[in-house]
C-alpha positions in Angstrom: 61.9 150.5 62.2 61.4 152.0 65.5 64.6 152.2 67.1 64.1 153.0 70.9 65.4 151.3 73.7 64.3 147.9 74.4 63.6 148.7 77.8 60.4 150.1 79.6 57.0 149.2 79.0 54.1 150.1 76.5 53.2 146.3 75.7 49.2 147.4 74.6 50.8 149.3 71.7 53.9 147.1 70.8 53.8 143.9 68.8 56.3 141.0 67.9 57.4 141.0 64.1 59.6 138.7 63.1 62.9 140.1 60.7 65.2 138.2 58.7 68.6 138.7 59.9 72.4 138.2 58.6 74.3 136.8 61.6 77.9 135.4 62.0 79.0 132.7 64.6 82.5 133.1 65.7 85.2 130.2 67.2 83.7 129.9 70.3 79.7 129.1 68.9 78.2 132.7 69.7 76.1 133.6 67.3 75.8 138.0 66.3 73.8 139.8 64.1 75.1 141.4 61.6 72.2 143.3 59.5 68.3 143.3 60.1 65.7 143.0 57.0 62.4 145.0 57.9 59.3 143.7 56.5 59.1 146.3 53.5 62.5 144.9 52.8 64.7 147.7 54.2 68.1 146.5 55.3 69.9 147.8 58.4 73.5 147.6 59.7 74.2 146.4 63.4 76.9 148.7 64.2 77.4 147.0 67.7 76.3 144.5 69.7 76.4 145.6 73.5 74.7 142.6 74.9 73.1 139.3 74.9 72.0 137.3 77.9 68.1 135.8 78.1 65.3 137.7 78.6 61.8 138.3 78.1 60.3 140.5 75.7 58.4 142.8 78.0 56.2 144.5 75.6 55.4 141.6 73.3 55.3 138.5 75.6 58.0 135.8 74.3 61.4 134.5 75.4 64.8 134.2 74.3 67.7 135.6 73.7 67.9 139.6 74.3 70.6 141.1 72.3 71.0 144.8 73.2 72.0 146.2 69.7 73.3 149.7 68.4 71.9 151.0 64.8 72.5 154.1 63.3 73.9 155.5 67.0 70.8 154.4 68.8 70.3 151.1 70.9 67.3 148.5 70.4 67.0 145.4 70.8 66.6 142.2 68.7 65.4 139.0 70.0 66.4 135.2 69.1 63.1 133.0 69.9 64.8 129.2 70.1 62.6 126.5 68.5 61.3 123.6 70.6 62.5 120.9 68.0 66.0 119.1 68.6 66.5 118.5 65.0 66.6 119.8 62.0 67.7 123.1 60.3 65.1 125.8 62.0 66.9 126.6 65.1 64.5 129.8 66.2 63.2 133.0 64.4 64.5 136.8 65.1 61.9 138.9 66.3 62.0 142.9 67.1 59.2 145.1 69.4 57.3 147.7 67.0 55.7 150.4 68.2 52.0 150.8 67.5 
């Protein structure tokens, strides 16, 4: 997984792939990532989550929920795209920018 900084742009050789992620919610309903599944099945650790506020995804075109994130000492970013239905147990699908 490419782990550079979320910021910037290069969007004609990122794409959107979409992860499988552990998250916790706490008292208050926010919802934080814990651990990221890659496609070929690697698992990595969040160590920190520095921020979330909605954004764009610059490189990939999309919308959601930017959370600035720190793995293995270096920060990236992880994106929670909402789903349009009101109902029903698919809320949205996490989504990261890879590189080439």
């Amino acid at each position: 997984m490419s782990m550079e900084f979320c910021g910037g742009s290069g969007m004609e050789n990122s794409k959107k792939v979409y992860v499988s992620v552990d998250a916790t919610f706490r008292d208050d309903g926010t919802m934080l990532p814990r651990e990221i599944t890659w496609e070929d099945g690697r698992k990595y650790q969040i160590d920190r989550v520095l921020d979330i506020r909605q954004a764009a995804a610059m490189k990939v075109g999309g919308q959601g929920d930017r959370y600035t994130i720190r793995v293995k000492g270096k920060e990236t970013c992880l994106f929670f795209e909402r789903s349009t239905k009101l109902s029903g147990n698919v809320i949205g699908r996490w989504f990261v920018e890879k590189r080439g």
